[in-house]
Structures are given as structure tokens and as C-alpha cells.
KEPA-639902 format. One line per 4 residues: for each residue x, z, y of C-alpha. Coordinates in nm, 4 decimals. Example, Ala and Ser with C-alpha at 12.3 -4.5 7.8 and 13.67 -1.06 7.14 Angstrom:
KEPA-639902
1.2300/0.7800/-0.4500 | 1.3670/0.7140/-0.1060 $
end
This chain:
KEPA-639902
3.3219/-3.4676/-1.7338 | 2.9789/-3.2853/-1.7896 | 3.1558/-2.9886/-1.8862 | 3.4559/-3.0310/-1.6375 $
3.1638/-3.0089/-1.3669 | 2.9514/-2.7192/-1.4680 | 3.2895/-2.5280/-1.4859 | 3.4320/-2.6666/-1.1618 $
3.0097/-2.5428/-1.0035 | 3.0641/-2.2039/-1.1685 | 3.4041/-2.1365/-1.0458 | 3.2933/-2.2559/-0.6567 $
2.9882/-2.0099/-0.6944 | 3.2042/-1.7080/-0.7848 | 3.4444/-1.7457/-0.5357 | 3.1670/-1.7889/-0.2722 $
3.0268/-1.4828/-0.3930 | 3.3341/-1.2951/-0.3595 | 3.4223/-1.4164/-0.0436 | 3.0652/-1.3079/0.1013 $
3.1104/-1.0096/-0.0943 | 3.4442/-0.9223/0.0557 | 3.3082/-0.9969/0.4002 | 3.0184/-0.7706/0.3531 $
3.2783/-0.5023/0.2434 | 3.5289/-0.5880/0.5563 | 3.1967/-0.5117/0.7643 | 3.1268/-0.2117/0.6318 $
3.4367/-0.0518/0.6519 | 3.4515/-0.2105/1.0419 | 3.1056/-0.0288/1.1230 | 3.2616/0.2717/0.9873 $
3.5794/0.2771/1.1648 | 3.3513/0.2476/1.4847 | 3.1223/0.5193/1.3916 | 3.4355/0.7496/1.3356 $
3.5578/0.6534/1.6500 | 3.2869/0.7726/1.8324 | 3.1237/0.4272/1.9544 | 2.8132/0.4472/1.7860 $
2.6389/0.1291/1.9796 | 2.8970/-0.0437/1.8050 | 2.8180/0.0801/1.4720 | 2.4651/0.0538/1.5532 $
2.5161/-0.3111/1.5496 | 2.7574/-0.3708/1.2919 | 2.5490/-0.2352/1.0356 | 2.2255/-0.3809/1.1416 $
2.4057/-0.6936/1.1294 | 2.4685/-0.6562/0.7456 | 2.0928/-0.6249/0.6968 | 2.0155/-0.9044/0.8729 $
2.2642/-1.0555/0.6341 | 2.0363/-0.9632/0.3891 | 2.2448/-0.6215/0.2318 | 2.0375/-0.3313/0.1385 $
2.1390/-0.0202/0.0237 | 2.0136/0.3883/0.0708 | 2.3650/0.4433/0.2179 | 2.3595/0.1579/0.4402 $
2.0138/0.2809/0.5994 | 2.1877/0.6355/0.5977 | 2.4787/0.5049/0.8468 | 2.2684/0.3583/1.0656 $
2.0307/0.6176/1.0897 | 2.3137/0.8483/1.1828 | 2.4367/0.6032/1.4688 | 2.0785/0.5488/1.5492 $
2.0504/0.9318/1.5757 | 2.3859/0.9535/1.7948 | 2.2030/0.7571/2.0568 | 1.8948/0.9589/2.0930 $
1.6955/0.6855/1.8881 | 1.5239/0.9041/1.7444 | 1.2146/0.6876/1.6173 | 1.4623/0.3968/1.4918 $
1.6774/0.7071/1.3428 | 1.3801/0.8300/1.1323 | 1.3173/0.4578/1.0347 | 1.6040/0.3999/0.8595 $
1.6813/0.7766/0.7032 | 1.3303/0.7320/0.5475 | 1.4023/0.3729/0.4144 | 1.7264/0.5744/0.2468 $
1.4847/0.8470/0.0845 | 1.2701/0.5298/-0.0090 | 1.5295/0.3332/-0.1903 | 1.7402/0.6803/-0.3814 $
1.4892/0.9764/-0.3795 | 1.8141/1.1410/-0.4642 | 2.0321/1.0983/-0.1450 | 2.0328/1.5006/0.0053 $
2.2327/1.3691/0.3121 | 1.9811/1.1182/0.3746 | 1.6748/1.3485/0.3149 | 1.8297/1.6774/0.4909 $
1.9288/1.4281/0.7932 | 1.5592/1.2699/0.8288 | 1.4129/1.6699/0.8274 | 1.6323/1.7401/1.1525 $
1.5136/1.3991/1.2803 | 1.1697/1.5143/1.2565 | 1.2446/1.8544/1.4298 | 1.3050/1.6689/1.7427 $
0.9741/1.5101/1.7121 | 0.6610/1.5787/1.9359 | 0.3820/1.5686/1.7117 | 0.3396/1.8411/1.4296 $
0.0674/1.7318/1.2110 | -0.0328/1.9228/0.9538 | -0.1406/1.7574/0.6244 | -0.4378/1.8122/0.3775 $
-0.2700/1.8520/0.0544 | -0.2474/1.5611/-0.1718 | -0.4369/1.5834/-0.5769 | -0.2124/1.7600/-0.7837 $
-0.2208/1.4873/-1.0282 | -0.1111/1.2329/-0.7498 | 0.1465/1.4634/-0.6170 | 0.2953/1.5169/-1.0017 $
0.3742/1.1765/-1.0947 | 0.4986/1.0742/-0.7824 | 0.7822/1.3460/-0.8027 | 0.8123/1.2226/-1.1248 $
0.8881/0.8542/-1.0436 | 1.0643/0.9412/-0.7357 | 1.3183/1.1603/-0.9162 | 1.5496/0.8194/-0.9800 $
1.5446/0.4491/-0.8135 | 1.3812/0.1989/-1.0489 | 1.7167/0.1032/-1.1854 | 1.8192/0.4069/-1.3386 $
1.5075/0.4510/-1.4893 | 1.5537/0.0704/-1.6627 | 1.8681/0.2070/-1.7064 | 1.6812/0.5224/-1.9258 $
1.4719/0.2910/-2.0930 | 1.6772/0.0745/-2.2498 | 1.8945/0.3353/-2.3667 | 1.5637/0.5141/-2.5700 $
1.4997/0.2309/-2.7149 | 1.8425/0.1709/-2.8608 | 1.7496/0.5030/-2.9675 | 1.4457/0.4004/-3.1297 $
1.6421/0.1350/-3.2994 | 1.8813/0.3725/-3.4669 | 1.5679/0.5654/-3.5706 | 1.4061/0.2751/-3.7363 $
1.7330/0.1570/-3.9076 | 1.7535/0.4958/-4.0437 | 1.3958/0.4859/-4.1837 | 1.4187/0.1041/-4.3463 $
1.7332/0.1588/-4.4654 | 1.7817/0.5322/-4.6580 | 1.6497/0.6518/-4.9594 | 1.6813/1.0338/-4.8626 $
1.2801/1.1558/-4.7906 | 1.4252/1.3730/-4.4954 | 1.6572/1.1308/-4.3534 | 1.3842/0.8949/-4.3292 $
1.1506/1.1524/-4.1517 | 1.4429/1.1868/-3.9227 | 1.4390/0.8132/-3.8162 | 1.0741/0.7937/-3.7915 $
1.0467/1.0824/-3.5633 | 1.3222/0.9428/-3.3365 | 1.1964/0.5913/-3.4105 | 0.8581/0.6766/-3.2750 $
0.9331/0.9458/-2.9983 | 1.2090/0.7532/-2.8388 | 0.9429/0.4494/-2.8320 | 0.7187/0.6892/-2.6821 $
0.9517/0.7800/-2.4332 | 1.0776/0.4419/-2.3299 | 0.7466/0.3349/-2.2462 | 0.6990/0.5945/-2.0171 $
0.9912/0.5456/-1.8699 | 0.9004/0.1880/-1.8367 | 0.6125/0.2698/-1.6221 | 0.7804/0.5550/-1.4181 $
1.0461/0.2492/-1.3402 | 0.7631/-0.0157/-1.2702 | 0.5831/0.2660/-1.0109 | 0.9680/0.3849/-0.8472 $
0.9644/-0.0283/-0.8038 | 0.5939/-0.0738/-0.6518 | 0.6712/0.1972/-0.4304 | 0.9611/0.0566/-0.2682 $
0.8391/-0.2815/-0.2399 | 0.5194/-0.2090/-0.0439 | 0.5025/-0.0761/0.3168 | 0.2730/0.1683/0.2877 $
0.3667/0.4123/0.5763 | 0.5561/0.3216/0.9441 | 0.7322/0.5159/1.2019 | 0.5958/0.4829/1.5603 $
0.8832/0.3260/1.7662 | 0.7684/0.4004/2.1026 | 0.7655/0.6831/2.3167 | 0.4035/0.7352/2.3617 $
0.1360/0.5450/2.1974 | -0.1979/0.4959/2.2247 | -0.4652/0.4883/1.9101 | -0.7668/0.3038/1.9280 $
-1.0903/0.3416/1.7857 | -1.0791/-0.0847/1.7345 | -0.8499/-0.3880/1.6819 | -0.8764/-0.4579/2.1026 $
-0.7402/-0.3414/2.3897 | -1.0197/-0.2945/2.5700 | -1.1405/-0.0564/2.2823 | -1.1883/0.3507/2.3483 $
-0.8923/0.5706/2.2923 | -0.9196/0.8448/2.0561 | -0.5863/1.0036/2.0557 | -0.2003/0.9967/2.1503 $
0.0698/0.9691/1.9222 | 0.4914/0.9918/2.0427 | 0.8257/0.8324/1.8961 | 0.9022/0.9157/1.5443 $
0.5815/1.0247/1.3840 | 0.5367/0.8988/1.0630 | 0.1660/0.6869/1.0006 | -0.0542/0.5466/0.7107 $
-0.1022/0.2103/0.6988 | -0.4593/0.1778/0.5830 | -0.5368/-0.1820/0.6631 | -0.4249/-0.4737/0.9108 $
-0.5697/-0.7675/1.1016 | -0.3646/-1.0462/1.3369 | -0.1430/-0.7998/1.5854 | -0.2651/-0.4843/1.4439 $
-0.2918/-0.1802/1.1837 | -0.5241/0.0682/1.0712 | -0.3201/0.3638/1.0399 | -0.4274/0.7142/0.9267 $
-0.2351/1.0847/0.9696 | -0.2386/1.3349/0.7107 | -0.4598/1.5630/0.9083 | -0.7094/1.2580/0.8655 $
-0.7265/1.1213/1.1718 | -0.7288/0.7516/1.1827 | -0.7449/0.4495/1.4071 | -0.5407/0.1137/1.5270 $
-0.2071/0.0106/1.6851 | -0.0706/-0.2586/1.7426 | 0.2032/-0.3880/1.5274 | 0.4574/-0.4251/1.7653 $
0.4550/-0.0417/1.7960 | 0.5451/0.0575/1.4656 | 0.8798/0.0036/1.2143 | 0.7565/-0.0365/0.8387 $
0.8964/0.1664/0.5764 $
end
């Protein structure tokens, strides 16, 4: 009966799984119909309904950016094009739409220019999601494997060069790729920049509203987020300039 019931638990689980799945899907394909139909409020809302559902996915962000952007949201649109980037460094549409997002931006900032060794390995970590590099990994160290069963198990001097070579440089390599897929992950997981999500904004030199104001900042501008206390952030621009917000004002990466 044991047995009768795990199987009987197991079978229930999958089909409830498929049946959300097969919702999600039916939702999908809904919000797309209205977004190629031209109602873009619609799609707007069917796809922000499957992340409130809990789905996640570069392309989903994608769609609704480009519904988003069909409105004139144009802080929301940015949002959501650079949660795409953020989750597959490697979606073009995604990262080609959030550049002519940012055109119709007010605020140009310039940036000071990042450490070259910071700069490096985050185009290095960013060139996959944290999957595919797992996905890397474990296929160097099968690699390895092969090299080590080489080594142990033939006689031939060169053969077993051969397998310690591979043995040790696809070790090498797997580690590496184990921390390039641990730093893709990090990244994604923490909110470490925001979008502001309202027209105009004002920055403050404190966590108050009665504190000074030391500069202006518009919809869509992309922020910092240095630190945080109860209804606010620290945020900082890459020109350097720094100050607080309140939370309500920004969308988090």
C-alpha cells in the first residue's frame, strides 16, 4: 500500500505540474496574440500576470518590456529589458531594445570608467547565464575523467602524458568555470542597480524629507544602490554623484 501511495503522490504531482505548466504556456501564447494584435495594455497585463505567478524568464521580461515600451512606459520598459540582459547576457533583441529605451531618456550621465580587472571578468561571467556555464563545467570534468582513465589505465609513456595533460587542464578549467557560474549566479540574485520609475525625482542629501536637495533625476535612469534604511536607498551614478530616494521611486533590477 506504501508503494501503491508514493506512486499514486508522484503521479498527482506530475500531472499538477503539467497542468500549471500548460496554463503558463496557454498564457503566454494569449499575451502574445494580444501584443500582435496591437492591444498592448492587454499584453502588459497578461504577462505581468505570469510573473506574479512566479515565471521568470529573459524572454518573458523582453515581451513585456516591448508592451511596456508601446505605451510610453518608458521607465517600467527599461526595467524589464534590463532584467532580460540580467538573466541571458546573450539576448541582442533584449540588449539592442533597452539601448533605444535609453535614447528616449533625459539624463545623460557620463561614467568614470570601471578597473580593467573588474570590467574583464565581468564580461567574462556575463558571456553565458549560470546554467550554461554548470552546463560547461560538468562537461570538462567528464573530460578530466577520460584524461585520468587514460593515465591509470595505459601502459604507453605518451598516452599517459596525454591523459594527464587533459586530466589536469580540463580540472583546471572546470574550476574556473565553476566560479565564472557561481559569479553569473551572485549577479543575478542581488539587486544591485534600479531604474527610477517616476517622472522626476528628487535626491536627497539624507534618509528625510525634510533633508536638502542636491540634484534631480527623470524616468528611466539607471542608479546604484549603495545602501538602504526603512523607506529608503542610498543610490550612486556613475559620474559619482550620490544621495537618497525613497524606495517607492525606484524598480530593482
Amino acid at each position: 500500500m506504501k508503494k501503491l501511495g508514493t506512486v499514486f503522490i508522484f503521479s498527482l504531482l506530475s500531472i499538477i505540474l503539467l497542468s500549471a505548466q500548460n496554463n503558463a504556456l496557454d498564457q503566454l501564447n494569449t499575451a502574445n496574440q494580444f501584443y500582435e494584435n496591437g492591444e498592448f495594455s492587454e499584453a502588459e497585463q497578461a504577462y505581468k500576470s505570469l510573473l506574479a505567478d512566479g515565471y521568470q524568464s529573459d524572454d518573458l521580461h523582453f515581451n513585456l518590456g516591448n508592451s511596456l515600451f508601446k505605451t510610453k512606459q518608458i521607465g517600467p520598459a527599461i526595467l524589464h529589458y534590463e532584467k532580460a540582459v540580467k538573466l541571458n547576457p546573450n539576448n541582442e533583441d533584449a540588449a539592442y531594445n533597452l539601448q533605444l529605451a535609453n535614447k528616449k531618456t533625459v539624463d545623460k550621465i557620463e561614467a568614470i570608467p570601471e578597473l580593467f580587472i573588474y570590467r574583464w571578468w565581468k564580461s567574462i561571467y556575463n558571456l553565458f547565464p549560470a546554467d550554461n556555464w554548470a552546463k560547461i563545467m560538468i562537461t570538462l570534468l567528464l573530460i578530466s575523467l577520460l584524461g585520468f582513465g587514460t593515465f591509470k589505465f595505459t601502459r604507453t609513456v605518451s598516452l599517459k602524458k596525454f591523459g594527464f595533460y587533459v586530466f589536469t587542464s580540463g580540472m583546471v578549467l572546470a574550476l574556473m568555470s565553476w566560479g565564472l557560474a557561481a559569479s553569473q549566479k551572485s549577479y543575478v540574485a542581488k539587486n544591485t542597480h534600479a531604474i527610477i520609475m517616476e517622472s522626476t525625482v528628487d535626491i536627497l542629501s539624507a534618509p528625510s524629507a525634510g533633508s536638502s536637495q542636491l540634484f534631480v533625476l527623470h524616468e528611466g535612469t539607471k542608479v546604484k544602490i549603495k545602501g538602504k534604511t526603512e523607506g529608503w536607498f542610498e543610490i550612486s551614478l556613475p559620474n559619482g554623484n550620490q544621495g537618497w530616494i525613497e524606495t517607492k521611486s525606484l524598480g530593482l533590477i
